[in-house]
N, C-alpha and C positions, 0 to 999 in steps of 0.2 A: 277242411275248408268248405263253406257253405257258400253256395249261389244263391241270391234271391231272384227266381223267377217274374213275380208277378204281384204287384204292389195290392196285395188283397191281404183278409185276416179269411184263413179258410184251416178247417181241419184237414189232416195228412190220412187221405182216404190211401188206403191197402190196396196192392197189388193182386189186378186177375191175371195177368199174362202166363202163371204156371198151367194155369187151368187152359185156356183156351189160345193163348198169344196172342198174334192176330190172322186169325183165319176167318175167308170169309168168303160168298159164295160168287161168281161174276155176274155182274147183270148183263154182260152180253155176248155173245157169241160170238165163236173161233172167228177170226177174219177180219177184214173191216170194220173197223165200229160205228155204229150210230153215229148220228153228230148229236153233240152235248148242246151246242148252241142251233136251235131249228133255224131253217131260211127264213130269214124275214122277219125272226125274232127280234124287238127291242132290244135298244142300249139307253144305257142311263149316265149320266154324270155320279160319280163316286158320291160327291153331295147329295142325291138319292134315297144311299143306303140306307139301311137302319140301324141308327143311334152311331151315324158318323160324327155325327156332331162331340159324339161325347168320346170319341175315341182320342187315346194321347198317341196321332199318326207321329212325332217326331221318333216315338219309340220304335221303330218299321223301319228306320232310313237304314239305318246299319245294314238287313239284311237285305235293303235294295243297293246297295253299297258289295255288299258279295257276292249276288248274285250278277250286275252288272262286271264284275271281274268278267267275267263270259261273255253276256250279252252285248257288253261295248264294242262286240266285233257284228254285231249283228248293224245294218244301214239303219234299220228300223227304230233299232234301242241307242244306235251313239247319244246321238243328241239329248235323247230322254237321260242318259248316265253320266253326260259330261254336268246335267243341270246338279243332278242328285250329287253329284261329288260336290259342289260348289255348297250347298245349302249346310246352312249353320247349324251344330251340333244339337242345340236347346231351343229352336223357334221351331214349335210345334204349329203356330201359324205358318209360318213359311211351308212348313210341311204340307200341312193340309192345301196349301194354293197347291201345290205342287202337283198335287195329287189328281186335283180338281181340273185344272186347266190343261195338265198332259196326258189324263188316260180315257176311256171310253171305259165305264164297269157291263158286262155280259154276264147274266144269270145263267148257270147251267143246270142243264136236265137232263132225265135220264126215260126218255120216252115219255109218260103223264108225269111223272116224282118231279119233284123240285127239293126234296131231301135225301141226305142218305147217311150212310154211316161214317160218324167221327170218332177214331181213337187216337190213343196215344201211343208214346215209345218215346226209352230217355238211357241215357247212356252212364254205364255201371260206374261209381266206384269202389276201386276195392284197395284195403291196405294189404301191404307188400313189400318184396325185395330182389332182390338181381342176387341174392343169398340163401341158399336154402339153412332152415334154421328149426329150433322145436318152437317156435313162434312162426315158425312160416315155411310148413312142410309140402304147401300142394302146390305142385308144377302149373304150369299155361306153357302148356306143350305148343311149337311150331309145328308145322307139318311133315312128317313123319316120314323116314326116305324110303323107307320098304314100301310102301302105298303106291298101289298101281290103282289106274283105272283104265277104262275101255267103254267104248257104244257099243250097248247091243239094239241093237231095234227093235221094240217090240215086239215085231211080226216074227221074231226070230227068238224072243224069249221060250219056246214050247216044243222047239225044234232039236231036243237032246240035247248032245255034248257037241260043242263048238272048239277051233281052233283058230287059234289067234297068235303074234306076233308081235316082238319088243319090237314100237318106232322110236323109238327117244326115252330117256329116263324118267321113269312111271309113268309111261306109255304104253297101250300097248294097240292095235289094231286087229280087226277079225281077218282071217287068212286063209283060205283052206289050204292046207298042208302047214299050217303052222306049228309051229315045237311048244304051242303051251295050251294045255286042254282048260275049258272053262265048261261048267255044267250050271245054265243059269240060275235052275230050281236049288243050287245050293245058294242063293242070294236073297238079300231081304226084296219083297214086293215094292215097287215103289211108284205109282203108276205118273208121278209126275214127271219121272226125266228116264231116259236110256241109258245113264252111267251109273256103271258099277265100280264100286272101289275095291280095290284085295288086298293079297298080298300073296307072294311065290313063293308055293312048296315045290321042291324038285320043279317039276312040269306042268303043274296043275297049280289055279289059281283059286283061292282060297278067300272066303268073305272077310274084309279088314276086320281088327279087334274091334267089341261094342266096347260100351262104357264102361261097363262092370268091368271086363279085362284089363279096360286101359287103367280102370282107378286102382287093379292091384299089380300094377308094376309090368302090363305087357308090352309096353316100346318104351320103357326108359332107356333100352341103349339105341333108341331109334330115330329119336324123338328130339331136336332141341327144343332147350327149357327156355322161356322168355325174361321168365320171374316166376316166383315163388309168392302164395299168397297164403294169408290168417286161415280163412273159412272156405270148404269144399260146397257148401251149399251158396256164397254169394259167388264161386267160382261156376255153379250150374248155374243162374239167373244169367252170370254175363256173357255165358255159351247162346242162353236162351234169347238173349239180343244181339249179339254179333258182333260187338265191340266197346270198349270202355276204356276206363284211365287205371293205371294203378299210381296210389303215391305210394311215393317209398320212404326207406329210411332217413334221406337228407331233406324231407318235404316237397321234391321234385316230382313230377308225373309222367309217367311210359303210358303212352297210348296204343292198344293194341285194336286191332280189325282183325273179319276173317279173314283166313285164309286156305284155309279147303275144309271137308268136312268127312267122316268118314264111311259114307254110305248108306247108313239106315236111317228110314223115316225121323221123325220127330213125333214123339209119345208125350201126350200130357199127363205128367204125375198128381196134379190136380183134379183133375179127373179119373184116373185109377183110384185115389184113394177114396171119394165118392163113389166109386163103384163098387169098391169095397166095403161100402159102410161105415169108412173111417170117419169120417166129415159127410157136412150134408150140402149142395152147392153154394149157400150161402156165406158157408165159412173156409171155401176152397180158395182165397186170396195168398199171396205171397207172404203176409204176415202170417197167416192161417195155417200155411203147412209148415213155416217156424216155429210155432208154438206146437205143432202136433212133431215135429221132429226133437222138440226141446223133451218132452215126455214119453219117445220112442226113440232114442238115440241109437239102442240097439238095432234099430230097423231101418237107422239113415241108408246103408249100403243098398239094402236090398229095396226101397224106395228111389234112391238117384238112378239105380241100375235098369227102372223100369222105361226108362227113356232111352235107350241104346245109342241115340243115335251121338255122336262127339263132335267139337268143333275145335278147329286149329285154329290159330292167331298169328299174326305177323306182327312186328314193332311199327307202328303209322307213327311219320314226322311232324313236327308241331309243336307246339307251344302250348300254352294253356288254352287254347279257344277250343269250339268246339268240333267235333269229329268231322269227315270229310262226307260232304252225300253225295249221291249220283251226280248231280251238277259238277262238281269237281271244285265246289269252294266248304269252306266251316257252316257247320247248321248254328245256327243262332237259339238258343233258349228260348222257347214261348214266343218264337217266330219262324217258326222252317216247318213246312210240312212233306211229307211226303203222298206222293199224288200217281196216277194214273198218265202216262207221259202221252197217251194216246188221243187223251183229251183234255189236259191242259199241259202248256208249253213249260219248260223245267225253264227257270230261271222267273219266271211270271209272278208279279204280285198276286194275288188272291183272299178275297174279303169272307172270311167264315165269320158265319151268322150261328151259335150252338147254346150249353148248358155247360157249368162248372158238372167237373164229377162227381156223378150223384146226386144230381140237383136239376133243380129247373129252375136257377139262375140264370140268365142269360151272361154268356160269354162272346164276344164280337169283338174281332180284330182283326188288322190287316195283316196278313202273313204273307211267307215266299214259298213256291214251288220249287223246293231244291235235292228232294230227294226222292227215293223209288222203294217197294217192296214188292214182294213176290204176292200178298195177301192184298195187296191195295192195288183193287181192279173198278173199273166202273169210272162215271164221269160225278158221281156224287162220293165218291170214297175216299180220305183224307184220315191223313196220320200227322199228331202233333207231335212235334219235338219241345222237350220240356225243360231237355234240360240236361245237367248231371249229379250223380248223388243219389241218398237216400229219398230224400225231401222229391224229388223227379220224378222217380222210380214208384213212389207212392201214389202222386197225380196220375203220373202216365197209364199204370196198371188201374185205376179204376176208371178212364178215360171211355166210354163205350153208348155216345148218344149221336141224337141224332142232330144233323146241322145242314144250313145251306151253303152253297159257295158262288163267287161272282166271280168272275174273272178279269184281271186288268189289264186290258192291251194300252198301247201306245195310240192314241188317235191317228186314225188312220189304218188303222192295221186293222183287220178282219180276222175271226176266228179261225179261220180255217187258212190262212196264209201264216198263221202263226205255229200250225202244227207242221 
C-alpha cells in the first residue's frame, strides 16, 4: 500500500539516517533557554510569509484538526479549534482567511541565526506475520523479563563495586548492604543518561545481551515476540527509528512503538563501514549499505552486530493513520514536525520556509508542532514527518538542509505565555 505524500514529480533520494540518524549538536546551554522570539521582536500577518500565497493551506487543516484534539482545552486555542472544526474540507480559501485573520506568525531565532537545521524521519513498513514461518523467521521482540535496570549517578560510576537492591520487577535501586553486587566499569559507557540495563547472575548484575547475542537466539525464552518479519536488515532501520506498521498476512497493519531499549549506545554502521574503507561517505545511504550487504551477505551478521545497542517494541493502538507523537494525537504525513518543546509550543502551527532533499528547490508549508526527539534541540531545529513506507523513508533519510520557521500563536497570545 502506497501513501502519496506530496503532489510533486521528485526522484526517491536514499536514506542517510544509517550513517548519522539524527544527531545534532545544541545551540544552547543546560538551563534556561534563550528566548527564540527577542523582546520587541515583530509579528506579522501569515499573509507576510513567503510564497503563502502559493501554499494549498487547506491541505494543513487536518493536522490543525489533531492537534486541537489537545489544545481545545487550552482558553487560548477553544475558540481558534471550535472555528477549525467547522471549516470546509476543500475551501482552501476558507483556509487561508482562517489562518490570516486568527493567528499572529513570530519569526524564530536563535541568537544572530534566523536558520537552522531541517531533517527528516518517517515511519517503517515492513512485511510480516503474528506467525513465525521460513518466509518470516525474524522476531520484533517485546521487552524482555529478565532485564533489569538501575541509576547510577555518574559521580558514582568510578567508585568500584556497588550494592543495590530489587524494588519492584526489573527494578532495582543502589543500597548499601544490598544482596546484588554491580561493578559499573563492566557496563557500556553512555555519557547521556545514568541507567543501566542487566541482567541477574546469581548476585551480580550483568550488562544486558547486545545485538549480536540477541540475533543468535539469547532471550528467545525471554522475550515476547510481537510478529515475525521477511528481512532482518529492514528489521534494523525500524529499531533505528522507533516505531513502524507491519502489514501482515490478511493486509491488516500492527503498529509497533518502543518500548525499552537494551543499554548500549547507538553505533552508526554507516559510518564503520567508511571507516573501514568499505564505502566512501557519499555512498553511505540506506540504499548504499543494501547494495554493499547484497555483495557481502556473508558479513551482514558481523555488520548489524556493529551497532549493539537493541530496541524492544510494544503493539501501539490504531488504525491505519499515522503513529502517535509526543502531543498524544496521529502525525500526519508531510505535516507534523517534531520540534524543541522549549521553544515552540507542541500542538502549534508552524510555517517552515526550506529546500526539497537535495536540492535548492524551495519547499514551504504550513506544518504542526506535534512531536519531540532526543536530537531535535535548538529553537531553529525541526524534524519532518513524511510519512510511511519506503517512498518516506527515502525523502526522510535524505532530508538534512537548512530552513527557517515562524511560529503560529493565536492573536493575542505572546510567545512566551505560550510556553
Amino acid at each position: 500500500m502506497k501513501q502519496t505524500l506530496f503532489k510533486k514529480s521528485w526522484p526517491l533520494w536514499l536514506a542517510l539516517l544509517a550513517l548519522a540518524g539524527c544527531t545534532t549538536t545544541p545551540s544552547v546551554t543546560p538551563g534556561r533557554p534563550a528566548p527564540a522570539i527577542p523582546s520587541g521582536a515583530d509579528s506579522a500577518s501569515p499573509a507576510a510569509l513567503p510564497a503563502w500565497n502559493d501554499q494549498a493551506v487547506g491541505d494543513t487543516i487536518q493536522g490543525l484538526r489533531q492537534s486541537c484534539r489537545t489544545l481545545q482545552k487550552k482558553p487560548a486555542w477553544s475558540g481558534v479549534c471550535r472555528e477549525a472544526g467547522a471549516l470546509a474540507e476543500n475551501d482552501a480559501d476558507a483556509a487561508r482567511r482562517f489562518f490570516e485573520n486568527r493567528f499572529t506568525a513570530w519569526r524564530l531565532r536563535d541568537g544572530s541565526r534566523d536558520s537552522g537545521l531541517i531533517t527528516g524521519y518517517y515511519e517503517p513498513l515492513l512485511n510480516g506475520s503474528l506467525n513465525r514461518s521460513e518466509r518470516t523467521p525474524w522476531p520484533i521482540y517485546g521487552a524482555p523479563r529478565d532485564m533489569v535496570s538501575v541509576d547510577v549517578p555518574m559521580s558514582q560510576r568510578n567508585r568500584g563495586v556497588l550494592r543495590a537492591k530489587q524494588t519492584g520487577p526489573g527494578r532495582l535501586a543502589l543500597a548499601a548492604g544490598g544482596n546484588i553486587e554491580i561493578n559499573p566499569a563492566d557496563f557500556p559507557a553512555d555519557p547521556r543518561g545514568i541507567r543501566m540495563k542487566g541482567r541477574l547472575s546469581g548476585s551480580r548484575l550483568l550488562p544486558y545481551f547486545t545485538r549480536g547475542q540477541i540475533n543468535q537466539g539469547s532471550i528467545a525464552g525471554s522475550a515476547p515476540v510481537i510478529a515475525w518479519v521477511e528481512d532482518p536488515v529492514e528489521l534494523f532501520f525500524l529499531q533505528v527509528q522507533g516505531s513502524g506498521r507491519i502489514q501482515l498476512d490478511d493486509g491488516s497493519f500492527l503498529h509497533v512503538g518502543f518500548a525499552d531499549q537494551n543499554g548500549y549506545p547507538y553505533q552508526s554502521i554507516g559510518k564503520w563501514l567508511v571507516d573501514k574503507g568499505e564505502m566512501t561517505l557519499g555512498q553511505a545511504s540506506m540504499q548504499g549499505i543494501k547494495d554493499w550487504l547484497a555483495k557481502n551477505p556473508q558479513r551482514r551478521d558481523e555488520l548489524l552486530a556493529v551497532n549493539q545497542s537493541y530496541i524492544f517494541f510494544k503493539q501501539l493502538p490504531g488504525d491505519n493513520g499515522g503513529p502517535i507523537g509526543a502531543l498524544g494525537v496521529p502525525l500526519t504525513g508531510g505535516y507534523s514536525i517534531a520540534v524543541d518543546p522549549r521553544y515552540i509550543p507542541l500542538g502549534a502551527p508552524v510555517y517552515l520556509s526550506t529546500t526539497w532533499p537535495h536540492s535548492s528547490e524551495p519547499l514551504t508549508r504550513l506544518v504542526h508542532a506535534q512531536d519531540t526527539g532526543s536530537a531535535i534541540k535548538g529553537a531553529l531545529r525541526a524534524d519532518l514527518f513524511w510519512g510511511y513506507g519506503t517512498e518516506a523513508g527515502m525523502y526522510a533519510g535524505r532530508m538534512k538542509q537548512q530552513g527557517s520557521l515562524w511560529l503560529l500563536l493565536p492573536k493575542g497570545v505572546s510567545p512566551g505565555a505560550a510556553l
